[in-house]
LOSE-808756 format. One record per residue (C-alpha): residue number from 1; x, y, z. Coordinates in nm, 4 decimals, decimal comma. Layout:
# LOSE-808756
<rec><n>NUM</n><x>X</x><y>Y</y><z>Z</z></rec>
...
END
This chain:
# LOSE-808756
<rec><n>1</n><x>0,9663</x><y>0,2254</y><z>2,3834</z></rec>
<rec><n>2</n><x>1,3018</x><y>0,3302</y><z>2,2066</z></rec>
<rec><n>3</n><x>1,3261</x><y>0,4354</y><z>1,8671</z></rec>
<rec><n>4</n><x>1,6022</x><y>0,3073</y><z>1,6951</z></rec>
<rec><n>5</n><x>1,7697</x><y>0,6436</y><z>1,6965</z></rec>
<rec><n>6</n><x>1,7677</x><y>0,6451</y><z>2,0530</z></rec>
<rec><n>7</n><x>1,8690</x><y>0,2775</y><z>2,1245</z></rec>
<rec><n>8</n><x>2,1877</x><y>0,2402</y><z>1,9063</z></rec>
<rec><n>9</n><x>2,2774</x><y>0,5833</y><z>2,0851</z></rec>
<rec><n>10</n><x>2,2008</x><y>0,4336</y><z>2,4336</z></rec>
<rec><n>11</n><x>2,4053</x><y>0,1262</y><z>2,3386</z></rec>
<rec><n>12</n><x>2,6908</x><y>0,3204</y><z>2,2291</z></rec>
<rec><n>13</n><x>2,6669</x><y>0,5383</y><z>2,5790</z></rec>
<rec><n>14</n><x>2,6238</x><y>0,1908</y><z>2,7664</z></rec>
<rec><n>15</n><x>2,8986</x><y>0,0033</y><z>2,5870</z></rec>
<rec><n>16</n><x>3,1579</x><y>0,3203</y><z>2,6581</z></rec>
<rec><n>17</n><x>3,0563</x><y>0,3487</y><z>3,0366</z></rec>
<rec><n>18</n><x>3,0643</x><y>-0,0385</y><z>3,1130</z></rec>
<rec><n>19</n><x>3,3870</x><y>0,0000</y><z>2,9496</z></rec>
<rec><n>20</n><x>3,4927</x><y>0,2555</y><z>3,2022</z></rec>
<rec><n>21</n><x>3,3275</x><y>0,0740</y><z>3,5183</z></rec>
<rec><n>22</n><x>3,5501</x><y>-0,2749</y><z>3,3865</z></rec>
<rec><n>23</n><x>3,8598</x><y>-0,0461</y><z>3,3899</z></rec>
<rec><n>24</n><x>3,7952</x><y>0,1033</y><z>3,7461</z></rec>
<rec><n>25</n><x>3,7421</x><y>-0,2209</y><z>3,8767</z></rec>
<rec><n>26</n><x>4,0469</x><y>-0,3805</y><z>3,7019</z></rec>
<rec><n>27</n><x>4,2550</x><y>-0,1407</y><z>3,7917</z></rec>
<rec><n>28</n><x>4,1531</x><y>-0,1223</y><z>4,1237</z></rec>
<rec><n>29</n><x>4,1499</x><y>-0,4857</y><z>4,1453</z></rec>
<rec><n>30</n><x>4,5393</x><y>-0,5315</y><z>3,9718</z></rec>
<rec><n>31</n><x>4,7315</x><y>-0,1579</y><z>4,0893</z></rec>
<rec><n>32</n><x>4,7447</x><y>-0,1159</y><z>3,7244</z></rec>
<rec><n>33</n><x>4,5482</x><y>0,0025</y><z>3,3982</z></rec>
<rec><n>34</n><x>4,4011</x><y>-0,2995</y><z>3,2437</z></rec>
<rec><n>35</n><x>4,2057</x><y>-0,2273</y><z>2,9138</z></rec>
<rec><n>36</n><x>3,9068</x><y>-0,4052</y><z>2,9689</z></rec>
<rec><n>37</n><x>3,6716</x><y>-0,5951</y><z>2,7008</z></rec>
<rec><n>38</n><x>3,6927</x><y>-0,8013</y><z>2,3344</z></rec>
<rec><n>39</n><x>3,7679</x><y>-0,4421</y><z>2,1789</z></rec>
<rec><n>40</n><x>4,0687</x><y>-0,2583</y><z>2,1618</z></rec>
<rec><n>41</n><x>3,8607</x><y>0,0783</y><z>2,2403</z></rec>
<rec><n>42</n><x>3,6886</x><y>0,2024</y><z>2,5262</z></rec>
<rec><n>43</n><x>3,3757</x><y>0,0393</y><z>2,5012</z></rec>
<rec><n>44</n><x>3,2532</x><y>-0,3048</y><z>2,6298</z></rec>
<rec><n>45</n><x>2,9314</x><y>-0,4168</y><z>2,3733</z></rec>
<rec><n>46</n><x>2,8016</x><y>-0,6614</y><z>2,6070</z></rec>
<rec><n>47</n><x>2,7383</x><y>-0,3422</y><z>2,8358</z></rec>
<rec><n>48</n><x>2,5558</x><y>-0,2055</y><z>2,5385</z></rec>
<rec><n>49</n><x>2,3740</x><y>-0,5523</y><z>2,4812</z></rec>
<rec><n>50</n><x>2,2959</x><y>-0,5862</y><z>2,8461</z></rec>
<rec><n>51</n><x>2,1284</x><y>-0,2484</y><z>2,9547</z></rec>
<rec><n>52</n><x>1,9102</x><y>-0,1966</y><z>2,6370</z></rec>
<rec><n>53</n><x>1,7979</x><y>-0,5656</y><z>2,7294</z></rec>
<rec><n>54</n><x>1,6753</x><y>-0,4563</y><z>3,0631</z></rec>
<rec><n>55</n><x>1,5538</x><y>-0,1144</y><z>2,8926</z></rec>
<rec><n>56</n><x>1,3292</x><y>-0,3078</y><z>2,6298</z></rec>
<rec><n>57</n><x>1,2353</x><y>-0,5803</y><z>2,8497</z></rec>
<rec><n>58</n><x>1,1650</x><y>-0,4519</y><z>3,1837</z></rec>
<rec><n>59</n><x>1,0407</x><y>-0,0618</y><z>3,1168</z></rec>
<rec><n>60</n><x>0,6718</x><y>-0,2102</y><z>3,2113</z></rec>
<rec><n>61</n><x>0,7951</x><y>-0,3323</y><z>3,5806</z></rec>
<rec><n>62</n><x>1,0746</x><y>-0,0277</y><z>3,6446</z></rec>
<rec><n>63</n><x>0,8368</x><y>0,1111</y><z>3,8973</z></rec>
<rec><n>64</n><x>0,8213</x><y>-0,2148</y><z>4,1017</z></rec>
<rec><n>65</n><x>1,1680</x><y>-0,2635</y><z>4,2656</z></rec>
<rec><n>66</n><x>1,1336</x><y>-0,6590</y><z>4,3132</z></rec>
<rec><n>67</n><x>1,0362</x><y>-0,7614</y><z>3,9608</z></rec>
<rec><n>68</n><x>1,3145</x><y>-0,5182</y><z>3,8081</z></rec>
<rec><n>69</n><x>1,5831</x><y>-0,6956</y><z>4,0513</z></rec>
<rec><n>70</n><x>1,5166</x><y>-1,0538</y><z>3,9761</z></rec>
<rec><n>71</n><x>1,3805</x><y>-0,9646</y><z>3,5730</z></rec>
<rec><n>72</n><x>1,7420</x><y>-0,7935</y><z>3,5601</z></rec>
<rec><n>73</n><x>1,9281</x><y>-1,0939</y><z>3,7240</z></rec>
<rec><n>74</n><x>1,7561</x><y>-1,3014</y><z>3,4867</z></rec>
<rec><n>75</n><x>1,8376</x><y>-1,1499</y><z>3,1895</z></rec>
<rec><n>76</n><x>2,2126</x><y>-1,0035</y><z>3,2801</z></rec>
<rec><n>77</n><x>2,2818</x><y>-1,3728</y><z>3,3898</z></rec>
<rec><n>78</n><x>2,1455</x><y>-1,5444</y><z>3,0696</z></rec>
<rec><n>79</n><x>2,3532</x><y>-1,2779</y><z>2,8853</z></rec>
<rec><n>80</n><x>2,6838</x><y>-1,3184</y><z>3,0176</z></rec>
<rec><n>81</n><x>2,6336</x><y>-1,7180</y><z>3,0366</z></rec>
<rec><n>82</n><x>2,5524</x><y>-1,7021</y><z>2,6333</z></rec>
<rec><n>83</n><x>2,8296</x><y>-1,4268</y><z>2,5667</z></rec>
<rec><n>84</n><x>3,0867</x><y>-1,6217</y><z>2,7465</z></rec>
<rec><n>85</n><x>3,0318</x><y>-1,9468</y><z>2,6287</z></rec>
<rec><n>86</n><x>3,0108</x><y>-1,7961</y><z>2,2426</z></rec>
<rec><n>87</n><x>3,3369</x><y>-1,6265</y><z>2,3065</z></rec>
<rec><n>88</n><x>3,5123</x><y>-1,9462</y><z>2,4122</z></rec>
<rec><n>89</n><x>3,3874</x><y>-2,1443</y><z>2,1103</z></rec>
<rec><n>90</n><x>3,4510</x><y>-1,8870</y><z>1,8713</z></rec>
<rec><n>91</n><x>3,7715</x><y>-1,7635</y><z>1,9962</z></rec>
<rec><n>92</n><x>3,9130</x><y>-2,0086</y><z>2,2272</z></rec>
<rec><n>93</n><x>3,9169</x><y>-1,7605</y><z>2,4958</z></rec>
<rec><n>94</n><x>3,7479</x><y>-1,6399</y><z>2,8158</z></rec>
<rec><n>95</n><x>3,7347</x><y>-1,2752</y><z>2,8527</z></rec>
<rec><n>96</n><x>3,5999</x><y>-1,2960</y><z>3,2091</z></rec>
<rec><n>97</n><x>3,6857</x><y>-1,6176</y><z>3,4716</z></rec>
<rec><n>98</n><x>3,4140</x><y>-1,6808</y><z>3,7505</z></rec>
<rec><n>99</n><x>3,5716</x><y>-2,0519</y><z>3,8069</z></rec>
<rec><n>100</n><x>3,7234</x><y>-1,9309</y><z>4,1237</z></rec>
<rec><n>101</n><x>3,3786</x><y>-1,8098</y><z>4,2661</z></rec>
<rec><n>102</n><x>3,1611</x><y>-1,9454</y><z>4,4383</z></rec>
<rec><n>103</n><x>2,7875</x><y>-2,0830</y><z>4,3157</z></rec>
<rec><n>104</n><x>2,9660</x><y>-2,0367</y><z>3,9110</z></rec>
<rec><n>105</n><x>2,9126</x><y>-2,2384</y><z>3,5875</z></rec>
<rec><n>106</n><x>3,1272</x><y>-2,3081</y><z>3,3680</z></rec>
<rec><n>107</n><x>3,3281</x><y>-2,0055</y><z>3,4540</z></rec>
<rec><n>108</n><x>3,0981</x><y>-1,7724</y><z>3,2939</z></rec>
<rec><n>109</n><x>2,8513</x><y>-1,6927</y><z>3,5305</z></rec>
<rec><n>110</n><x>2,8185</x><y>-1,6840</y><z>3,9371</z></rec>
<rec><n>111</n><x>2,5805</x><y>-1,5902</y><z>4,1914</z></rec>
<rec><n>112</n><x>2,7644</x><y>-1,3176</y><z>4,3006</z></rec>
<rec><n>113</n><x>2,8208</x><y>-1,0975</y><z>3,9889</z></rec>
<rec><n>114</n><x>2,4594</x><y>-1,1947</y><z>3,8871</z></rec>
<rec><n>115</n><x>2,3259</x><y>-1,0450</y><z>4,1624</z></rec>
<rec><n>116</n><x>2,5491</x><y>-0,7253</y><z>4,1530</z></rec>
<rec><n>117</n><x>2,4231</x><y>-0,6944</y><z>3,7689</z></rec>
<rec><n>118</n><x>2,0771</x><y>-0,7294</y><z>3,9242</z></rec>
<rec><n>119</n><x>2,1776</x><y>-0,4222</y><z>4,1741</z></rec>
<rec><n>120</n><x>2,3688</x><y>-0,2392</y><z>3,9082</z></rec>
<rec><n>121</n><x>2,0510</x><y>-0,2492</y><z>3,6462</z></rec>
<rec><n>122</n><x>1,8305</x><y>-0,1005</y><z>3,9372</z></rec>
<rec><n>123</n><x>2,0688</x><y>0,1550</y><z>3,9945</z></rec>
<rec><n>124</n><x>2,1005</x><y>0,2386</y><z>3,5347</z></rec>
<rec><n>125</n><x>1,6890</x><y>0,1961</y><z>3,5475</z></rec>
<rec><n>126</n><x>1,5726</x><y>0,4078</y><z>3,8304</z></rec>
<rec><n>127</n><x>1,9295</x><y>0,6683</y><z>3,7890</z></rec>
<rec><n>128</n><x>2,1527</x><y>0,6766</y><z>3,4812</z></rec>
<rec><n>129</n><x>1,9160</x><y>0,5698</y><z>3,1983</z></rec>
<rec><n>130</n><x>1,6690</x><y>0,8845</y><z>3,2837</z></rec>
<rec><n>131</n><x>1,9991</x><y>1,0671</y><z>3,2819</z></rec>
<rec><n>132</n><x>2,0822</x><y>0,8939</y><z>2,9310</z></rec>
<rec><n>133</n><x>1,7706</x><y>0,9573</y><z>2,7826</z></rec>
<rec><n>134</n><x>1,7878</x><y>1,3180</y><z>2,9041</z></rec>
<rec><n>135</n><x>2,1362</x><y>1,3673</y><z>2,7271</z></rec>
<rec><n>136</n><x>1,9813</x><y>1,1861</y><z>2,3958</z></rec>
<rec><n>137</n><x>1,6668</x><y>1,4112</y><z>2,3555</z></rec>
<rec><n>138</n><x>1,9187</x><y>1,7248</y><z>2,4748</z></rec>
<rec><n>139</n><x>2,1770</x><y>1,6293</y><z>2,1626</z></rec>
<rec><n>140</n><x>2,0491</x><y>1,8282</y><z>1,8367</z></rec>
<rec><n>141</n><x>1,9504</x><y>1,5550</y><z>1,6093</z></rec>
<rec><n>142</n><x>2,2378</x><y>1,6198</y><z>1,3281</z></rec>
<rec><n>143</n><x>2,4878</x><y>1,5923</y><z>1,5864</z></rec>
<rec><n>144</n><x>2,3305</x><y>1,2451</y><z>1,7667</z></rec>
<rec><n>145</n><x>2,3686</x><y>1,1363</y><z>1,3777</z></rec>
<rec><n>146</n><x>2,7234</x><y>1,2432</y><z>1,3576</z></rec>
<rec><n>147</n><x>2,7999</x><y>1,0550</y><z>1,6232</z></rec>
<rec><n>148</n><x>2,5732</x><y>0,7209</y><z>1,5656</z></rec>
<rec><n>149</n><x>2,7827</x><y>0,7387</y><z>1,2330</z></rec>
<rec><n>150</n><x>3,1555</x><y>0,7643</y><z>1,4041</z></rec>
<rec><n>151</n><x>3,1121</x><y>0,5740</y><z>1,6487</z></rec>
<rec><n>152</n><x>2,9676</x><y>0,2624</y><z>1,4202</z></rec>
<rec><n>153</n><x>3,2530</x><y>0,3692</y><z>1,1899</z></rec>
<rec><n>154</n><x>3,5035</x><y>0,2965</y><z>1,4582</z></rec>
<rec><n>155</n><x>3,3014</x><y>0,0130</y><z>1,6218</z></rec>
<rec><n>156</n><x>3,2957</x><y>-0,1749</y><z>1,2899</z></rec>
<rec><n>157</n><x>3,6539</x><y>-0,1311</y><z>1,1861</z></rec>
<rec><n>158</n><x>3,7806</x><y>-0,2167</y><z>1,5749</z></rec>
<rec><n>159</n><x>3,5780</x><y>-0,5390</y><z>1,5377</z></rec>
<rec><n>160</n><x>3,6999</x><y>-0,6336</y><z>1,2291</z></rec>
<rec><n>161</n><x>4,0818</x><y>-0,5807</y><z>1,3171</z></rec>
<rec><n>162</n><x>4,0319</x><y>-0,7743</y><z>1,6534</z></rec>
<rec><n>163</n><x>3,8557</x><y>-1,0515</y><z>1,5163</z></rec>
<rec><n>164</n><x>4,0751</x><y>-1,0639</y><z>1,1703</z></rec>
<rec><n>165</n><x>4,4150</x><y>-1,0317</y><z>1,4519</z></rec>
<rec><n>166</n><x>4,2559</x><y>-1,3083</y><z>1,6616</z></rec>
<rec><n>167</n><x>4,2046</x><y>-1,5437</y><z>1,3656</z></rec>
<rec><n>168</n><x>4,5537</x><y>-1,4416</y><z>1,2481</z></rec>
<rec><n>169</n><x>4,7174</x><y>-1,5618</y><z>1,5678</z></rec>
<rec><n>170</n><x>4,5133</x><y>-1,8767</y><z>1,6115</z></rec>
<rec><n>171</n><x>4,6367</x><y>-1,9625</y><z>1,2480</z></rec>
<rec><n>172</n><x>5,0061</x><y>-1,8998</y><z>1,3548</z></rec>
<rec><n>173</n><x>4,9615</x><y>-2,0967</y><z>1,6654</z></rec>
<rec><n>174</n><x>4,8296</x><y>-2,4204</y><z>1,4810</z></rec>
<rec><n>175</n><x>5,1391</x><y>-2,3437</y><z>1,2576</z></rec>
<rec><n>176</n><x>5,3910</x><y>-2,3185</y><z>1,5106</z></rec>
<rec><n>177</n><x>5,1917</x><y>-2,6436</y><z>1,7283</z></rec>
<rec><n>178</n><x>5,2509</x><y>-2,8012</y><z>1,4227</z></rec>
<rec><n>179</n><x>5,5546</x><y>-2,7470</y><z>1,3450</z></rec>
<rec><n>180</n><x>5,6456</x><y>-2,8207</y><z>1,7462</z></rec>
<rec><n>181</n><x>5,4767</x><y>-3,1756</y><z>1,6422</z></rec>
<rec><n>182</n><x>5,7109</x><y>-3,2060</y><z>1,3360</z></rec>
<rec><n>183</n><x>6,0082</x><y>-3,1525</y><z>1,5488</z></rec>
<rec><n>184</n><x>5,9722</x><y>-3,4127</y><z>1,8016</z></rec>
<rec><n>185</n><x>5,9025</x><y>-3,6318</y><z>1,5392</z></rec>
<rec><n>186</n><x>6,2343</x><y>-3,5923</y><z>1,3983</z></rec>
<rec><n>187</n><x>6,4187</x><y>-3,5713</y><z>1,7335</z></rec>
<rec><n>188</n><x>6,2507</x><y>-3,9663</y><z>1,8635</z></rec>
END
């Protein structure tokens, strides 16, 4: 089991490299640097969200390949279907688009990404996350501190600016739709 200490590290460490795996693949994807995620910096939460979920829920069965496959789909799955559809309602906005895919829902979720988070959370289980915890109990304490207490810093003021500049331009859009309204009124 994590200590606290150890699991708002590990989501921090998570968050920052899904960021970077969302960029490669963009990028890849497009021929051009896409900044990937809700944020404005280099970390994706539901990365964060995602592996600790596996880590806390499916330490017990990490030894049996099958159960940590199909426990992962599961829970990566029910993740990104929640995430997406509370980002849309929220926001009005999708952040990711599986409508094109096949075997989707709603555009949040599809069979195929679910089953590469399924292969991906085998791969952080049984390779990075040893790795992780390795580099957490390696950090001298002060210093993991240090860092739990920038990187919230930053976390919390980058998602207050997005979601206060989000807010800001739906505001300015009902404006402007209104006004828009206003005008054909006038012109009929």
């Amino acid at each position: 089991m994590l200590t606290m200490y150890e699991a708002v590290l590990c989501f921090f460490i998570y968050a920052i490299l899904g960021w970077c795996v969302e960029v490669i693949y963009a990028t890849v994807n497009s021929g051009k640097f896409v900044n990937r995620g809700f944020l404005n910096g280099p970390y994706c939460p539901i990365y964060g969200f995602g592996v600790l979920i596996v880590v806390l829920c499916l330490s017990p069965v990490s030894g049996s390949l099958i159960p940590l496959f199909f426990g992962s789909v599961v829970l990566t799955t029910m993740l990104e279907l929640v995430t997406g559809f509370l980002l849309e309602k929220i926001f009005h906005a999708h952040w990711w688009d599986y409508s094109n895919e096949h075997f989707q829902l709603g555009g949040y979720i599809c069979a195929k990404f679910s089953l590469l988070w399924g292969i991906a959370c085998v791969l952080v289980m049984r390779v990075v996350h040893p790795a992780v915890m390795g580099l957490v109990h390696w950090l001298p304490h002060w210093l993991g501190l240090t860092l739990l207490w920038a990187f919230s810093g930053a976390f919390a003021a980058d998602l207050a600016i997005t979601v206060a500049g989000i807010l800001h331009i739906r505001s300015n859009m009902r404006v402007m739709s209104r006004i828009a309204r206003e005008d054909r009124k006038s012109v009929v």
